[in-house]
N, C-alpha and C positions, 0 to 999 in steps of 0.2 A: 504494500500500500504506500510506503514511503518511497521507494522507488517512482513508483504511478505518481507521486505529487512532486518530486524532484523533475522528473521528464516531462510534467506536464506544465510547470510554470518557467524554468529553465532560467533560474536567478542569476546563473550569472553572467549571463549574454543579455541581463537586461542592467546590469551593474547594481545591483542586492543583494540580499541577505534575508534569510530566514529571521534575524532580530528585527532587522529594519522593516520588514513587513509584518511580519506579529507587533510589534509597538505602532504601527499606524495602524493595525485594526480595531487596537484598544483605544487610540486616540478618536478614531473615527466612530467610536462604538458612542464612548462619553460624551461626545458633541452632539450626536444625532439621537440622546436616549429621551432630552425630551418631550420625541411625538410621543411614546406611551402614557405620558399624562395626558397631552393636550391634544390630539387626537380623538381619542374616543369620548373628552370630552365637546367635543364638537361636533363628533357623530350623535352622542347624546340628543342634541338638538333635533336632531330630524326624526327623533325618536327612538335609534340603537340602543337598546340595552347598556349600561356600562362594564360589566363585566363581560357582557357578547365583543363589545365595541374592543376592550383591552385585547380580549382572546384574538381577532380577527387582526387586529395591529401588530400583533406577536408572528403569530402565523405566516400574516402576508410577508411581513420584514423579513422572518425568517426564509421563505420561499423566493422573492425577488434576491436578498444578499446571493442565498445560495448557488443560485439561475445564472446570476450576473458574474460571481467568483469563479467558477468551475466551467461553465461553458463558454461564457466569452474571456475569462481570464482577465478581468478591468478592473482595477482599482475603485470603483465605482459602488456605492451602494444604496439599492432601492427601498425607501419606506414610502409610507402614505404623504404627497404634499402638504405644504404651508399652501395655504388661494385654492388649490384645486377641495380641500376636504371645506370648504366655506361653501366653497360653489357648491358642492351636495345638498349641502346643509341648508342653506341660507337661500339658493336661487331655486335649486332642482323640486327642493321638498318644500320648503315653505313660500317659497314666489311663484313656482312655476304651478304648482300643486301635487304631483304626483308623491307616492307613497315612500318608503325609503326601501320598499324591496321594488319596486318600479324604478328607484334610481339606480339601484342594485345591476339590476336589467339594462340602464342605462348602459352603466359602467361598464358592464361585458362586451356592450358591441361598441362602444367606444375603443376597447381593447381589439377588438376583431379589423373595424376598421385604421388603426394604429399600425394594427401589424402587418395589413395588407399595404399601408404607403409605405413598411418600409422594408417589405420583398419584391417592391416594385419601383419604376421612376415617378410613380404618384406624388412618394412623397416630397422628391429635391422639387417636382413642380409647384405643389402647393407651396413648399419654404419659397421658391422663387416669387411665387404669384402674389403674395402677402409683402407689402412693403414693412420694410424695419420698423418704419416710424410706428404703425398699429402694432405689431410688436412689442415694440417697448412701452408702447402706451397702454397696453393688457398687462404688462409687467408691475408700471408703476400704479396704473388704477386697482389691481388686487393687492398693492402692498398698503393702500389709501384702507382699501375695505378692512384686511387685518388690523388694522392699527384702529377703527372705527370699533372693530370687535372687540379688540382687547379695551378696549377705553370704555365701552358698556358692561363689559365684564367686570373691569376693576370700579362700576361706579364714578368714574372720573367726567365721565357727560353722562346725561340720561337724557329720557323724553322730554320733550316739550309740548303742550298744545298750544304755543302761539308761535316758537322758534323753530318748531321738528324736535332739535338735543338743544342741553345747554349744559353746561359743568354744572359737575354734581353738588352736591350739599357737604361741602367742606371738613361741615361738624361730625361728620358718621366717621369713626375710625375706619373702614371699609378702602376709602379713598383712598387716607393717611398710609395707612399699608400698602396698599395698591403702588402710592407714588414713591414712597421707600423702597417696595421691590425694585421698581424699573433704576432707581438711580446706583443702585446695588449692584444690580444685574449689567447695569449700562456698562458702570466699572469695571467689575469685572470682563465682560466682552471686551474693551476698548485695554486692557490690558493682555489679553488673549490668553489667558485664563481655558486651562484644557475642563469642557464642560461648565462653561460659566452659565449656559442655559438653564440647563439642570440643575444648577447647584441655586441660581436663583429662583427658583421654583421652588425648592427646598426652603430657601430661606423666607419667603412671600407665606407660605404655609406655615412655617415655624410660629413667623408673627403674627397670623391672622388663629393659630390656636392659642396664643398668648395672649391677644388683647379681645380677641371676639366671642373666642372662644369654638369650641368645635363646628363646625356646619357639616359634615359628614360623620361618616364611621368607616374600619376597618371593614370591606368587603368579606367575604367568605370565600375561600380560595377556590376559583370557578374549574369546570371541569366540562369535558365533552357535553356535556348537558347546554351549559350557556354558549359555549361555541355553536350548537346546531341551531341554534335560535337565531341563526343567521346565516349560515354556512348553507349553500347552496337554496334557497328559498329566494332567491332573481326573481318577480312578477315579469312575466313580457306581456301582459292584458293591455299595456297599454301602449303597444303599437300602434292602436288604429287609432293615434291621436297625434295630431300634427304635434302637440307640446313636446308630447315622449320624443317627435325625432327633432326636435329643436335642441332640446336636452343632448340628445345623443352626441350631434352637430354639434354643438358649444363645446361640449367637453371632449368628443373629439380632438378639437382646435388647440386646445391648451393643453394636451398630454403631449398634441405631436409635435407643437413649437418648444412648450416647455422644457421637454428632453432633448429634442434636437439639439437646442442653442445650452443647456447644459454642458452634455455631451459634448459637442464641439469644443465648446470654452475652458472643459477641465480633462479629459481625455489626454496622457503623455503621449499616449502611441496612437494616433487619428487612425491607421491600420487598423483599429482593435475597435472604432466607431458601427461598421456594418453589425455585428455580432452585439454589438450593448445598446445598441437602437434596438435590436430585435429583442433582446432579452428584458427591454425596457418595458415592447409591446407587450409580452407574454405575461410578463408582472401583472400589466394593467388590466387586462382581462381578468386573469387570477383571483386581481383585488375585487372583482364583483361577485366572485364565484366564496368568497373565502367571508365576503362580508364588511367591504371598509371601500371607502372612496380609493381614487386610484393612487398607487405608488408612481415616485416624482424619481430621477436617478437626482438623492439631493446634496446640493450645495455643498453640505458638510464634507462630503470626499474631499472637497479640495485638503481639507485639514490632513487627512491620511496622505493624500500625493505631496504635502507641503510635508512629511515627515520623510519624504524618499518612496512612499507605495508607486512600484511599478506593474504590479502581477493582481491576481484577483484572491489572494491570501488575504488582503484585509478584508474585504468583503464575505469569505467565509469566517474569519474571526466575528466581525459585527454579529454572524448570522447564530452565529455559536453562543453571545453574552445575550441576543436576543430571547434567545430560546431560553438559557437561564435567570432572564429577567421575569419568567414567569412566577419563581417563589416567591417573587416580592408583590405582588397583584394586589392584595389586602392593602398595602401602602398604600394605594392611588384613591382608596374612594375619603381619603383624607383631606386629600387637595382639593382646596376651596378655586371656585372657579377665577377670582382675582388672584389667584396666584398663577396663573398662567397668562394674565393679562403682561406684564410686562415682556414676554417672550415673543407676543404677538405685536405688541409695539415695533420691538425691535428688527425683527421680520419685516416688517414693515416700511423700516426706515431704510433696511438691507434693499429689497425690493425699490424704493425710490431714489436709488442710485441711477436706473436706465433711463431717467430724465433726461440727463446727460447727450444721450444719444438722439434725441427728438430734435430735428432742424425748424424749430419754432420762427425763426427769419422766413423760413419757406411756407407762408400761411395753407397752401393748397397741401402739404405735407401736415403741420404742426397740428391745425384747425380740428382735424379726426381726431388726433389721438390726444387732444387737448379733449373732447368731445367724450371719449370713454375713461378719461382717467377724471373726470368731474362727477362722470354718470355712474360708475359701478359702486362706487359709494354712498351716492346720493338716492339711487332707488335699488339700495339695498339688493343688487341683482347682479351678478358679472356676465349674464345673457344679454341681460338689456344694453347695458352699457358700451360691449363687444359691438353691437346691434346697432347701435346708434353711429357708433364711429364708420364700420363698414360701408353703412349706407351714405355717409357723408360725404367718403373717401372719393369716391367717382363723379359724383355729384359737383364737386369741388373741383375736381380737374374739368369735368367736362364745362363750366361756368370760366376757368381760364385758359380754354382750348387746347387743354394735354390731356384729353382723356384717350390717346395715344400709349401712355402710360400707364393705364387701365389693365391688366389682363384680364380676358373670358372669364376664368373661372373665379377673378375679383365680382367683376361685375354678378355674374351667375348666384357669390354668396349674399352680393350685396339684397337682389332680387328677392331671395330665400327669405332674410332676416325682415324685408317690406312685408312679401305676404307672411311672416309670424305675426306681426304686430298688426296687418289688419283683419288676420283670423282672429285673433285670442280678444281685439276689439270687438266685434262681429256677436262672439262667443258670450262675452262678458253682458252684450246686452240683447 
């Protein structure tokens, strides 16, 4: 068996070591451990179980690391998104209306059509057909949406009926804790702090059982029972509803960009790209079959390739502390849901870096993705929002006579996203 993993990762024609990749798996494990809190409470929302929700985050992580370490060999490792598990939650189940096994459903053929752009040149077309500008404008209007999230989680804005939100009520410790964690956690991050995530999560909890006192309790250590309460149960009934393939379409769009431009961006050997796109696809599907919005290949590897990972050994390590992250499970129904708000701030602030990248001088460019990164936060939807810029994007060229610049299959989405929003008008009255 040691033999089979020496010949098959081949350390030292990639210039490593068996240290230097088992310590970035550990590294990359701690960085990325805390979706198991904030995950399933997210999925929570759409109505998942949370014990179903931990089990299916455990699982899936463990099945994607696996997938991605051993067959494609990439330093890469797959868990559930930051944006895309909001999307489930927030647009698919509570905006769109479908059920969270109908997103379920979703998620699967999102994984199906995922994996067919990228056995095919479907997918370099669509990357091509899609300008950067909306791009980075679905980047930074989901990182607007998280930080929106985490700010009603920690109480730090709330409702309004004359504003929409307005910051919260000062007086309730709830906040005071809330804004202690993020500047804790900030620190920590901005000193790069291995697991400053997590560890701020911990510490948001610590003080919110100190001064609030409990709002949860110790789970009861879940078992095949609460896993199946979600594990293959996909509803597909609701096919025969344009929303379902609006849903499908939206989320489509953002696993295949989202990984792509990942991928690309943190990948050492771009050779080892065709095989972790795919293995990105097969995750995604997975995650609907297993019970959890889709796995993202995330961010956090870069931490592991930033310690020397060249081979897909960390990614079977992550897959391995995943797997023994389950005797800790009881721990999670502790954390108070402001204790994961400053994680999502920060997420957020991460995500509002591809600003940068939007040629706002260029208004026929700017104007869209200015248009979706207002809108996904503001009606609480990253469907609508997507929706809005798409349709703008052409609209806008063709008004300064480059819709030259247009492609077919631009235009063809933009068309799509018009008839959603004058069906689901139609519908609604």
């Amino acid at each position: 068996m040691l033999n089979r993993m020496v010949n098959r990762f081949v350390l030292h024609k990639r210039q490593t070591d068996w240290k230097q990749e088992l310590a970035a798996g550990f590294t990359v494990f701690f960085t990325v451990a805390y979706i198991l809190a904030v995950n399933p409470l997210i999925l929570k929302d759409a109505g998942i179980p949370l014990s179903a929700g931990i089990l299916a985050t455990i699982a899936v992580s463990v099945f994607g690391c696996l997938w991605m370490g051993w067959w494609a060999n990439a330093p890469i490792v797959l868990v559930p998104g930051m944006g895309v598990n909001a999307f489930f939650s927030y647009t698919i189940v509570q905006s769109i209306g479908l059920s969270w096994q109908q997103a379920l459903a979703a998620v699967i053929l999102s994984g199906v059509l995922f994996f067919a752009a990228s056995v095919s040149s479907f997918g370099q077309r669509l990357s091509i057909a899609i300008p950067a500008s909306l791009k980075h404008g679905i980047t930074v209007g989901i990182g607007l949406f998280l930080t929106l999230i985490g700010l009603q989680k920690g109480h730090v804005v709330v409702s309004s009926p004359n504003t929409m939100i307005r910051l919260g009520d000062l007086s309730q410790p709830v906040v005071w804790i809330t804004l202690i964690g993020l500047v804790v956690t900030v620190l920590l991050f901005v000193r790069g702090i291995k697991g400053s995530l997590l560890i701020g999560i911990v510490f948001t909890t610590t003080l919110s059982l100190i001064f609030s006192g409990p709002t949860g309790q110790a789970l009861p250590q879940p078992g095949a029972k609460d896993l199946l309460t979600v594990f293959a149960t996909a509803d597909f009934s609701g096919m025969i509803h344009l929303s379902f393939w609006i849903a499908v379409f939206s989320l489509s769009m953002i696993v295949i960009f989202e990984n792509m431009g990942l991928l690309s961006g943190m990948l050492p050997d771009q050779d080892k790209f065709p095989r972790a796109y795919k293995a990105a696809a097969i995750s995604t599907a997975a995650s609907g079959i297993f019970g959890t919005s889709p796995t993202i290949a995330a961010a956090e590897s870069a931490s592991g390739i930033a310690e020397g990972a060249r081979t897909g050994i960390p990614a079977l390590v992550t897959a391995g502390l995943f797997l023994l992250s389950y005797l800790f499970v009881p721990l999670i129904g502790w954390i108070p849901e402001n204790a994961v708000a400053p994680v999502l701030v920060i997420i957020g602030a991460m995500m509002m870096q591809s600003v940068r990248h939007i040629p706002f001088h260029e208004f026929t460019e700017g104007f869209p993705a200015f248009l979706i990164i207002t809108l996904i936060p503001l009606t609480y939807s990253i469907a609508d929002g997507i929706a809005f810029g798409f349709i703008a994007y052409p609209l806008m060229k063709a008004a300064s006579g480059k819709i030259r610049e247009v492609s077919g299959i631009l235009n063809g989405m933009a068309v799509l996203f018009l008839l959603y929003f004058i069906a689901t008008s139609w519908i609604s009255h």
